[in-house]
C-alpha positions as CSV (number, residue, x, y, z in Angstrom):
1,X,-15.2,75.1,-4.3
2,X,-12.8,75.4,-6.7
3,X,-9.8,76.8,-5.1
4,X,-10.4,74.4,-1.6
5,X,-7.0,73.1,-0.6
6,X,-8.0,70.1,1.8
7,X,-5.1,68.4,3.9
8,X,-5.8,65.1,4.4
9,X,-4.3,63.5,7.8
10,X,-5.2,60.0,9.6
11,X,-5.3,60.4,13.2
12,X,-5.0,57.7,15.5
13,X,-6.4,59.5,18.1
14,X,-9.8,59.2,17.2
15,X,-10.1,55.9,17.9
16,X,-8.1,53.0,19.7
17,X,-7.9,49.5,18.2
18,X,-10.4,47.2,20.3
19,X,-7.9,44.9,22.3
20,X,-7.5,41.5,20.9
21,X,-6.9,39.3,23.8
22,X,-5.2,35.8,23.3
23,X,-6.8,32.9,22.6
24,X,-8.2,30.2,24.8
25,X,-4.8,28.5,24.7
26,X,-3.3,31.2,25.7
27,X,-1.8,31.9,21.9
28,X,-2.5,35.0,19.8
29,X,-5.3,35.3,17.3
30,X,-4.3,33.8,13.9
31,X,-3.7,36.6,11.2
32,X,-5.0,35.8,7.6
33,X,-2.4,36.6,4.7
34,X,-3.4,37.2,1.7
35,X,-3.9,34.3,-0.5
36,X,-5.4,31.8,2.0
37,X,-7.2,29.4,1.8
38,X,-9.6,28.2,4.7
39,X,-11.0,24.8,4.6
40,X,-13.4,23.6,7.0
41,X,-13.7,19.9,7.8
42,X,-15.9,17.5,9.9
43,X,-19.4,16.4,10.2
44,X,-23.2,17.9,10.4
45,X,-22.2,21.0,12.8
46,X,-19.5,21.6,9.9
47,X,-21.8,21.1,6.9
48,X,-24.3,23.2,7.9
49,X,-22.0,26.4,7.8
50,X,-22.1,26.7,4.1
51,X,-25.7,26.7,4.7
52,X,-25.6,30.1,6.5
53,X,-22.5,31.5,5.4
54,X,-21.6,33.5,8.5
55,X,-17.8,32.8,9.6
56,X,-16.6,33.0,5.9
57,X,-18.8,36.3,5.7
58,X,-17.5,37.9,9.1
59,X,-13.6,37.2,8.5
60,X,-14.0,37.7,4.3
61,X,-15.8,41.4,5.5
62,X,-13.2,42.3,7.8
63,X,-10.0,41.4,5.3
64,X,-11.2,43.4,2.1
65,X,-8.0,44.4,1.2
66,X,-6.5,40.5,1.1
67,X,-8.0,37.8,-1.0
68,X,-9.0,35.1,1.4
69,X,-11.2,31.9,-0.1
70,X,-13.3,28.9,2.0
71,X,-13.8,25.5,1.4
72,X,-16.0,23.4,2.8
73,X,-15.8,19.8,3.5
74,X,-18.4,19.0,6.0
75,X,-20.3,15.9,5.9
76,X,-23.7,14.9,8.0
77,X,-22.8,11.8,9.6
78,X,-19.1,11.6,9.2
79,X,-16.7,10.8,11.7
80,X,-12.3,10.8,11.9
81,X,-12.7,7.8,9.9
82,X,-14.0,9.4,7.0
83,X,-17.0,6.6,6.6
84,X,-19.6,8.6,5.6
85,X,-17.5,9.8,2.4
86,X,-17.3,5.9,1.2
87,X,-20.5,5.2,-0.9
88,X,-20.3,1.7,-1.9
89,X,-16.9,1.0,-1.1
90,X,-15.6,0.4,2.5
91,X,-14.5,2.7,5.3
92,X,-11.3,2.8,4.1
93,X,-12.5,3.8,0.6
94,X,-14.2,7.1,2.4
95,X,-11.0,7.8,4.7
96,X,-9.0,8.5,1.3
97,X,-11.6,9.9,-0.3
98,X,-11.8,12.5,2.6
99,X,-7.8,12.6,2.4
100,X,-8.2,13.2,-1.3
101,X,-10.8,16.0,-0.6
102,X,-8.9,17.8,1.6
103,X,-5.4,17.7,-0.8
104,X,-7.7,19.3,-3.3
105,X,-8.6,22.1,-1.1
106,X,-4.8,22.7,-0.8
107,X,-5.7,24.2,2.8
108,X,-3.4,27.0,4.2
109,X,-5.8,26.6,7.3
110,X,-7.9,24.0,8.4
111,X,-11.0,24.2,11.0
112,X,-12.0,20.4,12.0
113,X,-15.2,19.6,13.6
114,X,-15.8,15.7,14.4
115,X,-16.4,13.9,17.4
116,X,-20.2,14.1,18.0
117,X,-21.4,11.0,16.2
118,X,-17.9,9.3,17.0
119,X,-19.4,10.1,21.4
120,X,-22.4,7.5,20.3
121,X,-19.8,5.0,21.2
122,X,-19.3,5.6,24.5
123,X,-16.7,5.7,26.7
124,X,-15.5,2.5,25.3
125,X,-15.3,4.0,21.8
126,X,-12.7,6.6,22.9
127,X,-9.3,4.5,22.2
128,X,-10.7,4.0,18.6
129,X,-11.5,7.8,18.5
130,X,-7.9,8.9,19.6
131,X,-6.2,6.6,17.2
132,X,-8.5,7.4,14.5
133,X,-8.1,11.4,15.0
134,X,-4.2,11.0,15.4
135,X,-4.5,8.9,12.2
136,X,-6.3,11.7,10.4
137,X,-4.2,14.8,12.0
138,X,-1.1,12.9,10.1
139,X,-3.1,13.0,6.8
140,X,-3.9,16.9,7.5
141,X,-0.6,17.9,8.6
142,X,1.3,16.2,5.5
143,X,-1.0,18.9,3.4
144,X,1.6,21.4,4.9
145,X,-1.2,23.9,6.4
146,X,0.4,25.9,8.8
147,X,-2.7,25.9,11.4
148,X,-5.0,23.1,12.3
149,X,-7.7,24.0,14.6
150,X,-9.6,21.3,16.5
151,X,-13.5,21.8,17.3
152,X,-15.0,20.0,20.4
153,X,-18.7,19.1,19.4
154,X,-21.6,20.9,20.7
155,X,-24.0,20.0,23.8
156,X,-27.1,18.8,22.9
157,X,-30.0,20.6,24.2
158,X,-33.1,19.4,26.1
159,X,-36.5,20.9,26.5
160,X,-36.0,21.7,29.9
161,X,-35.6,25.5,30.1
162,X,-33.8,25.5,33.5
163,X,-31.1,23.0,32.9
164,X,-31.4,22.2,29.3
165,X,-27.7,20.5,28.8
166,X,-27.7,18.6,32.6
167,X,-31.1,16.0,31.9
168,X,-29.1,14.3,28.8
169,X,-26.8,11.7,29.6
170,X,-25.2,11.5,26.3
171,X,-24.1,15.0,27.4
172,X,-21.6,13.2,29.8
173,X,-20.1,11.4,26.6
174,X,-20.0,14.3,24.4
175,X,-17.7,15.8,27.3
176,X,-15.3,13.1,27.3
177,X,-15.4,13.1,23.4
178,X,-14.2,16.9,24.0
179,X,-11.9,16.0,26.6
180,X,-10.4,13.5,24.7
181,X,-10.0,15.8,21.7
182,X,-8.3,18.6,23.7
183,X,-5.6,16.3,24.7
184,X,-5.0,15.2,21.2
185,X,-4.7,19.2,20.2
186,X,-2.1,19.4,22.7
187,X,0.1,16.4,22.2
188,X,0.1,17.6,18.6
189,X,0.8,21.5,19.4
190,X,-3.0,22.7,17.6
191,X,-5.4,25.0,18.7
192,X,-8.4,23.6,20.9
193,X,-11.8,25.4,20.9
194,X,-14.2,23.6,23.6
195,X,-17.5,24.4,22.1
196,X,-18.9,22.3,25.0
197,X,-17.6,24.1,27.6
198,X,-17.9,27.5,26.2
199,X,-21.8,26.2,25.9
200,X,-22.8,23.9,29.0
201,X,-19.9,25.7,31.5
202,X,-18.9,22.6,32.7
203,X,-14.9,22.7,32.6
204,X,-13.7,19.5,30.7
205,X,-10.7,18.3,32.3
206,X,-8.7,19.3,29.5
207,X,-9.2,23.2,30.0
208,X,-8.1,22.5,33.9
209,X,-5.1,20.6,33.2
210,X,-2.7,23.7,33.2
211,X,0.2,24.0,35.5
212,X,-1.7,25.7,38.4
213,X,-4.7,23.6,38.2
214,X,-7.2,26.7,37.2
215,X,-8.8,26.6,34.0
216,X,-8.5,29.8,32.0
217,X,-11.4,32.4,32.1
218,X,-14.1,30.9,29.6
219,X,-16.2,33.6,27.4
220,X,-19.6,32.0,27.4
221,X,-21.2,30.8,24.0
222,X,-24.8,30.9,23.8
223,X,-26.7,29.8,20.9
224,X,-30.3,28.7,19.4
225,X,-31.3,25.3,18.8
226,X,-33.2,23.4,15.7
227,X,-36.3,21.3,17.4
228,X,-33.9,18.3,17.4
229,X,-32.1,19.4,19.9
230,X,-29.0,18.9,18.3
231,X,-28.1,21.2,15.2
232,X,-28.5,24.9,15.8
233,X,-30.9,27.5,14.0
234,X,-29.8,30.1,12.1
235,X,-29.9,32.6,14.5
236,X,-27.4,29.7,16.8
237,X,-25.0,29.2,13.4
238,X,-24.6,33.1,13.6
239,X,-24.2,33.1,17.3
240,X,-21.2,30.7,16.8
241,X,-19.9,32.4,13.8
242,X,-19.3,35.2,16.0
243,X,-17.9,33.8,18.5
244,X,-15.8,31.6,17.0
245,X,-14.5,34.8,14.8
246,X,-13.6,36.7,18.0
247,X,-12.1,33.9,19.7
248,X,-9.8,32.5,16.7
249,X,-9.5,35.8,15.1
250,X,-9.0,38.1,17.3
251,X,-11.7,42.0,17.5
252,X,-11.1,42.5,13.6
253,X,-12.4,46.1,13.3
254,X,-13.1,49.4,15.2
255,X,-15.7,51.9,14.6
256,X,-15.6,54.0,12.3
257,X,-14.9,58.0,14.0
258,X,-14.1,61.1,11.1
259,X,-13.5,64.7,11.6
260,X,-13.9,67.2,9.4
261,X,-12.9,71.2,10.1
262,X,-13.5,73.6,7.8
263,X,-10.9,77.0,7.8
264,X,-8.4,78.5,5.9
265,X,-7.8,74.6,4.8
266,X,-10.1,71.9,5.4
267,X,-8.2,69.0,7.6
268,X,-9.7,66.0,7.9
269,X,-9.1,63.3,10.4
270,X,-10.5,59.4,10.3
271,X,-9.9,55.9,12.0
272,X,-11.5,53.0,10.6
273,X,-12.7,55.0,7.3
274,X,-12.1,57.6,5.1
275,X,-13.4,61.0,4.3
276,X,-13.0,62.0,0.3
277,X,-14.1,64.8,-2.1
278,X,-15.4,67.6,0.6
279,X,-17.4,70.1,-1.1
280,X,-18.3,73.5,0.7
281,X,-22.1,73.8,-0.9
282,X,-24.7,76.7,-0.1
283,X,-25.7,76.6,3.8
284,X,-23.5,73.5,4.5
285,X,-21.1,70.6,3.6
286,X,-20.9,67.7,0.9
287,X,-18.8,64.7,1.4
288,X,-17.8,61.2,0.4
289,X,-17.1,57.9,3.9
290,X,-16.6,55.1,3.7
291,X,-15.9,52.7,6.1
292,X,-12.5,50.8,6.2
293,X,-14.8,47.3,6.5
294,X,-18.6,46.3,6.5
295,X,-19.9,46.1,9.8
296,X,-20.9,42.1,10.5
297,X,-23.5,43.1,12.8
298,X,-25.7,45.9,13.8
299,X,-25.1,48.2,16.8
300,X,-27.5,49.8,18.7
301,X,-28.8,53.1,17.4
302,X,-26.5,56.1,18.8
303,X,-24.0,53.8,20.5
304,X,-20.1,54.4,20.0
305,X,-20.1,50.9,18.3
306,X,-21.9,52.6,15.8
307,X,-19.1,55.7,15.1
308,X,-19.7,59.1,14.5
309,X,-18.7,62.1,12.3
310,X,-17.5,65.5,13.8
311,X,-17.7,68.5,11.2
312,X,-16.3,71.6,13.0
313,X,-15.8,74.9,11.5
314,X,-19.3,76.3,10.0
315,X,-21.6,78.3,11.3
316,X,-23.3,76.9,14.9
317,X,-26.5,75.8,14.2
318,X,-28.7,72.9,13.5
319,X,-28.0,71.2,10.4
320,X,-30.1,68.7,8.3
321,X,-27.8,65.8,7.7
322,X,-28.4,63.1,5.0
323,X,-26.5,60.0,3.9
324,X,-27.0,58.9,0.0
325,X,-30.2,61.7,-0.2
326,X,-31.7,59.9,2.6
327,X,-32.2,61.3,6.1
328,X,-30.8,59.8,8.7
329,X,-32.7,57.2,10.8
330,X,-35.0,57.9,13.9
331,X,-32.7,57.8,17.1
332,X,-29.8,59.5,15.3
333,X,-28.4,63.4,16.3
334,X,-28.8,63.8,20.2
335,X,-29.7,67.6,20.0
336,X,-28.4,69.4,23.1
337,X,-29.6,73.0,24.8
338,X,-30.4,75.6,23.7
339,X,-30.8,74.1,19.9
340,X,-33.4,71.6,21.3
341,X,-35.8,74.7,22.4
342,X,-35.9,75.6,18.8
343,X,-37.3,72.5,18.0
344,X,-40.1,72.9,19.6
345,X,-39.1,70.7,22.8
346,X,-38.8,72.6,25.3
347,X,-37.6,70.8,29.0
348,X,-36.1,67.9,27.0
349,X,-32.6,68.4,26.8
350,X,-32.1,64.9,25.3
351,X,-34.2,65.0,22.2
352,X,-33.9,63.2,19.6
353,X,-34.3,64.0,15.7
354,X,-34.5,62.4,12.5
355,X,-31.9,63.7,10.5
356,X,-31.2,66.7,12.5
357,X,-27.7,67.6,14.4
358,X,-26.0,70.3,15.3
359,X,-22.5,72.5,14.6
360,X,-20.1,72.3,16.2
361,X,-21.2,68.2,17.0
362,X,-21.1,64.4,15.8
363,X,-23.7,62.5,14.2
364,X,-23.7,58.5,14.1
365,X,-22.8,57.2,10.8
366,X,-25.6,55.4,9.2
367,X,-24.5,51.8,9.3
368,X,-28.1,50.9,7.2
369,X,-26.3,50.8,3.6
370,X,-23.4,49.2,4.7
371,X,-25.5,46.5,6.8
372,X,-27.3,45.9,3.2
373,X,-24.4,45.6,1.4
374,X,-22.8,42.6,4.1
375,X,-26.0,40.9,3.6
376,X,-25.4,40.8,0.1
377,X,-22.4,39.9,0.5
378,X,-23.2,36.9,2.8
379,X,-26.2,35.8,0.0
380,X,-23.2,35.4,-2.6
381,X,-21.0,33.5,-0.1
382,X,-23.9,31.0,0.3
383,X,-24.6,30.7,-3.8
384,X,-20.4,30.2,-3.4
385,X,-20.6,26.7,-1.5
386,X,-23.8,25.8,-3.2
387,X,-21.7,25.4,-7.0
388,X,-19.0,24.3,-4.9
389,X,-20.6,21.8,-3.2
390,X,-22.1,20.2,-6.5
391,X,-18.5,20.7,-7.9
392,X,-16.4,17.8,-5.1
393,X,-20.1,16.4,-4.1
394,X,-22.6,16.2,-6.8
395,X,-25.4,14.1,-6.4
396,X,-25.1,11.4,-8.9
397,X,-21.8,10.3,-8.2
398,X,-22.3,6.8,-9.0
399,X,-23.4,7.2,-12.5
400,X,-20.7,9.6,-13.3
401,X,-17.5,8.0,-11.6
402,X,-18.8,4.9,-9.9
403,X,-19.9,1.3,-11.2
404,X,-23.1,2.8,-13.4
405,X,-20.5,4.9,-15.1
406,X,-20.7,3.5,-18.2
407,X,-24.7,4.9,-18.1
408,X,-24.1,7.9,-17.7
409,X,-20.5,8.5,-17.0
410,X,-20.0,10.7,-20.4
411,X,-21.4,13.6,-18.0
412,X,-18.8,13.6,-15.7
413,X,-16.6,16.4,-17.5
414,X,-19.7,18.9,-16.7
415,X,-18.6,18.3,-13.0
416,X,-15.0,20.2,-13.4
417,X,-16.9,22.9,-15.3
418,X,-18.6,24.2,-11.9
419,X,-15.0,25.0,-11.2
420,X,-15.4,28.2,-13.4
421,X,-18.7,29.1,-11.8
422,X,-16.9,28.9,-8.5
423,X,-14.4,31.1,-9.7
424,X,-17.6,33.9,-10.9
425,X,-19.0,33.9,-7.9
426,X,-15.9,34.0,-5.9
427,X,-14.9,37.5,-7.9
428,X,-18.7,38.6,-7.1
429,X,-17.7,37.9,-3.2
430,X,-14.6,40.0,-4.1
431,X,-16.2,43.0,-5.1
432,X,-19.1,43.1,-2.3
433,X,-16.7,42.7,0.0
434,X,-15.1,46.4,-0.1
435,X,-17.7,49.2,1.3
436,X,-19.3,51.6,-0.9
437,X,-18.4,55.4,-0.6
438,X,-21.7,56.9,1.0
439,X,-22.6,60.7,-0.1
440,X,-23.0,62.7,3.5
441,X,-24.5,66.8,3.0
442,X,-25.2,69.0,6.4
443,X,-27.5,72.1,5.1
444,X,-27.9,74.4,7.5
445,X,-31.9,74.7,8.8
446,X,-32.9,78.2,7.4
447,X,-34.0,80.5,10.4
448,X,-37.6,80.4,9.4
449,X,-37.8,76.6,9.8
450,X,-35.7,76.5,13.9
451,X,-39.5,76.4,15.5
452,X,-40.2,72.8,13.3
């Protein structure tokens, strides 16, 4: 339409920001800046995040405007003493090398997971523990990040369906482990998250010992376990991804609602995305949305989570609506009375149609393209820590920098060189992270097809 003025206006209306509650310690959600860098440390339950790639893919999703990059530094078996990091040399050897690690990262937030192999040493192991973690949180808090986040370890599970957490007595020493570790996060001013807690519902003393002797309202965490008993699955990591994102983070996006109406001018109206290039076409309406973030998970069909688009302004009537030349999915444009009659439905006020809605209305927006695209998005993350793993971990350490050097140490300069790889990938993660425009069309259904 070549002589279409279109007003574009934002309206805040639409749609409130979800409310981002504080944290469990009562503190705000941190905000990411651009230029972070989040590096998360500790043992298997830390590891095994790069694995999955779900926190770094929720928070990098939600921030596409703000370059934002993830470390990770997890280590099966390792504990505040760094002694899984030591190879052949002693445990004081793998306590620098973890020191070293982390300088490297040059962390602007840190997320630090230990205490759950530390717990096999009972309650007699705990004096060791706190000196050891305060010896550690000095190390961290000399690399100048401004947050340090402190992870209780997780419950393990038992095959008991009923009371899976209750029949282990380790259980009782992971909790003190915790307990232990929320006092150290509050002599030294950090953020505690009580995974055991949030998981078994059994209030550690630390999350009680607030001035009125109440412990703060808990949001339950429930997750999948591995057959061990001990790591989670992947539907668990992504359980605690979430979780862990809402809690630390804050509600990082709303849905996505648009309005279009079409007169003299077309105005245009949107909260969490934005409408571009509306064309008036024969029988309908042509236009470019996209979302203001990729959705990290998928809501269900027709909900509000989901958003919706309003076009007001043509002619009333059922309209075929299609995102990207596709139809719209089953369960999506609620067709009310008397348009559902001409459908063929008669008595069922409430039927639903593929593709199909009607003027003046919403339809959801499709949320399959964009679900595609975070998925591909969370695939690069994970070939991310694989290259970056081999880059401050590879495999053969000992013959490229330890006492077989001289057999094979002239390799070791191929080690730096995944740094570049890193840095590939990392600008692959920066382009999948910002949605895709998505082609909508309404045609109008022709009055020889209203009795389809």
């Amino acid at each position: 339409m070549t002589h279409l003025a279109i007003a574009l206006g934002l309206a805040g209306a639409l749609a409130a920001l979800p409310h981002q509650d504080d944290g469990p310690d009562g503190r705000p959600p941190i905000e990411l800046r651009e230029g972070d860098r989040i590096v998360l440390l500790g043992d298997a339950l830390i590891e095994r995040m790069q694995d999955f790639g779900d926190l770094e893919a929720i928070l990098t999703a939600a921030h596409p405007d703000q370059t934002i990059t993830f470390r990770n530094l997890g280590w099966s078996g390792d504990t505040v003493f760094g002694e899984a990091r030591a190879g052949f040399g002693t445990p004081e050897d793998g306590f620098k090398e973890l020191v070293a690690q982390v300088e490297a990262a040059a962390p602007s937030l840190l997320i630090v997971g230990y205490g759950a192999n530390e717990s096999w040493a009972g309650e007699q192991g705990l004096p060791r523990f706190r000196e050891g973690y305060g010896r550690l949180l000095d190390a961290l808090e000399a690399t100048g990040a401004r947050e340090i986040v402190l992870l209780s370890p997780i419950a393990q599970r038992g095959p008991n369906p009923l009371d899976p957490f209750g029949e282990l007595p380790h259980n009782r020493d992971i909790q003190r482990y915790a307990e232990a570790i929320g006092q150290i996060s509050r002599e030294r001013g950090h953020r505690f998250i009580d995974l055991f807690t949030a998981m078994t519902n059994r209030p550690t003393r630390s999350l009680a010992d607030i001035k009125d002797g109440t412990p703060p309202p808990m949001i339950p965490l429930s997750v999948s376990y591995s057959d061990d008993g001990i790591h989670l699955d992947e539907p668990g990591q992504e359980s605690l991804a979430r979780w862990l994102s809402d809690r630390l983070f804050g509600a990082v996006s709303g849905a996505p609602h648009a309005r279009i109406t079409v007169g003299e001018q077309i105005a245009i109206e949107a909260t969490h995305g934005s409408i571009a290039d509306v064309t008036l076409i024969p029988g309908g309406i042509r236009f470019q949305f996209k979302r203001t973030s990729l959705p990290d998970r998928e809501p269900a069909l027709g909900s509000m989570a989901q958003g919706t688009i309003r076009v007001d302004g043509l002619p009333e009537g059922l309209y075929r609506v299609s995102c990207d030349g596709e139809p719209l999915r089953a369960g999506h444009g609620t067709i009310p009375p008397p348009f559902d009659d001409r459908l063929g439905d008669h008595g069922d006020s409430g039927a639903t149609r593929v593709g199909i809605t009607v003027v003046p209305g919403s339809f959801p927006v499709e949320i399959a393209p964009d679900r595609e695209q975070f998925e591909a998005l969370r695939r690069a993350i994970i070939a991310k820590n694989r290259l970056y793993f081999h880059r401050y971990r590879p495999q053969n350490s000992t013959y490229l920098f330890g006492f077989r050097k001289h057999e094979q140490g002239n390799n070791a300069v191929e080690v730096e060189q995944f740094e570049r790889l890193v840095a590939e990938a990392e600008a692959e993660i920066a382009r999948l992270k910002v949605p895709a425009p998505h082609e909508y069309q309404l045609v109008r259904i022709a009055e020889e097809d209203d009795d389809r």
